[in-house]
C-alpha positions in Angstrom: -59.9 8.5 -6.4 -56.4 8.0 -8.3 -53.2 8.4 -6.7 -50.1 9.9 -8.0 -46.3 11.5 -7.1 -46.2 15.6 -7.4 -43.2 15.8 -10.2 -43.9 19.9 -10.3 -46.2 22.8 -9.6 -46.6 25.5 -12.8 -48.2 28.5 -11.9 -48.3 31.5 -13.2 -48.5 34.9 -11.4 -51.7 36.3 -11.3 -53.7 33.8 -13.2 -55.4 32.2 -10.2 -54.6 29.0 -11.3 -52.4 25.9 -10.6 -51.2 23.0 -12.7 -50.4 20.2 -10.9 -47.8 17.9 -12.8 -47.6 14.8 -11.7 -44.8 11.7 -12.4 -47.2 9.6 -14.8 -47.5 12.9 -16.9 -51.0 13.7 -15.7 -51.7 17.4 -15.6 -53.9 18.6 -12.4 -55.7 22.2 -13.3 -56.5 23.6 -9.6 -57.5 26.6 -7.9 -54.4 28.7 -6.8 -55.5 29.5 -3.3 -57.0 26.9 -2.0 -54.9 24.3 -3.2 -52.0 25.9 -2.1 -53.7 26.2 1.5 -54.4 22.7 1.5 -50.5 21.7 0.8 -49.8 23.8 3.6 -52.2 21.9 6.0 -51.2 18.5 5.0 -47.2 18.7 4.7 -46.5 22.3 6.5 -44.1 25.2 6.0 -45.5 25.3 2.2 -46.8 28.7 1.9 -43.7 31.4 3.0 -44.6 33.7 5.3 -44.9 37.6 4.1 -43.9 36.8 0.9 -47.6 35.5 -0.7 -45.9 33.0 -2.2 -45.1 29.2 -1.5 -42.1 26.4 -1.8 -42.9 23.8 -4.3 -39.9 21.7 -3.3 -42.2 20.9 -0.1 -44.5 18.9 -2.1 -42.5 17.8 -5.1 -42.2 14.1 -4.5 -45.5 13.5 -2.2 -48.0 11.0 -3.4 -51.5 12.1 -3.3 -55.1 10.8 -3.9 -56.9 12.8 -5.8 -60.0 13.3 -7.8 -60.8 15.4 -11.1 -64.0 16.3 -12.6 -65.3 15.8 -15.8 -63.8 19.0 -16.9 -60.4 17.8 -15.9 -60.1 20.2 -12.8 -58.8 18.8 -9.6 -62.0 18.7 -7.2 -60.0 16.8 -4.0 -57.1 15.4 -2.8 -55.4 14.1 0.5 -52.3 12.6 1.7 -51.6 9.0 0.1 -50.0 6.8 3.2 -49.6 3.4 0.7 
């Protein structure tokens, strides 16, 4: 697994997709949904309730582990505690 700090999220409406962006200039492709679900269960108060949408600025600046594929899509990822 790498490891990395969250600089942005870029997502556009509708596409299903997420790009994770992270300090080192890396560029995490992800599922919408469930990677936005998964923010949500390890920071909180990520995804804003009735408004199916979600607050970047809560994981802008975390450091992750995570793990891409061979395709270059994001396949895992937890909270980085070093």
């Amino acid at each position: 697994m790498r490891t990395g700090v969250i600089k942005d999220l870029e997502h556009t409406s509708g596409s299903g997709g997420i790009t994770i962006v992270m300090e080192d200039g890396t560029r995490l492709l992800a599922d919408n949904g469930p990677t936005i679900r998964s923010f949500d269960a390890m920071y909180g108060d990520v995804i804003i309730p009735g408004e199916h949408t979600f607050d970047k600025s809560k994981v802008i600046g975390k450091k992750i582990k995570y793990h891409i594929d061979d395709y270059g899509f994001m396949d895992g990822m937890d909270v980085c505690d070093e």
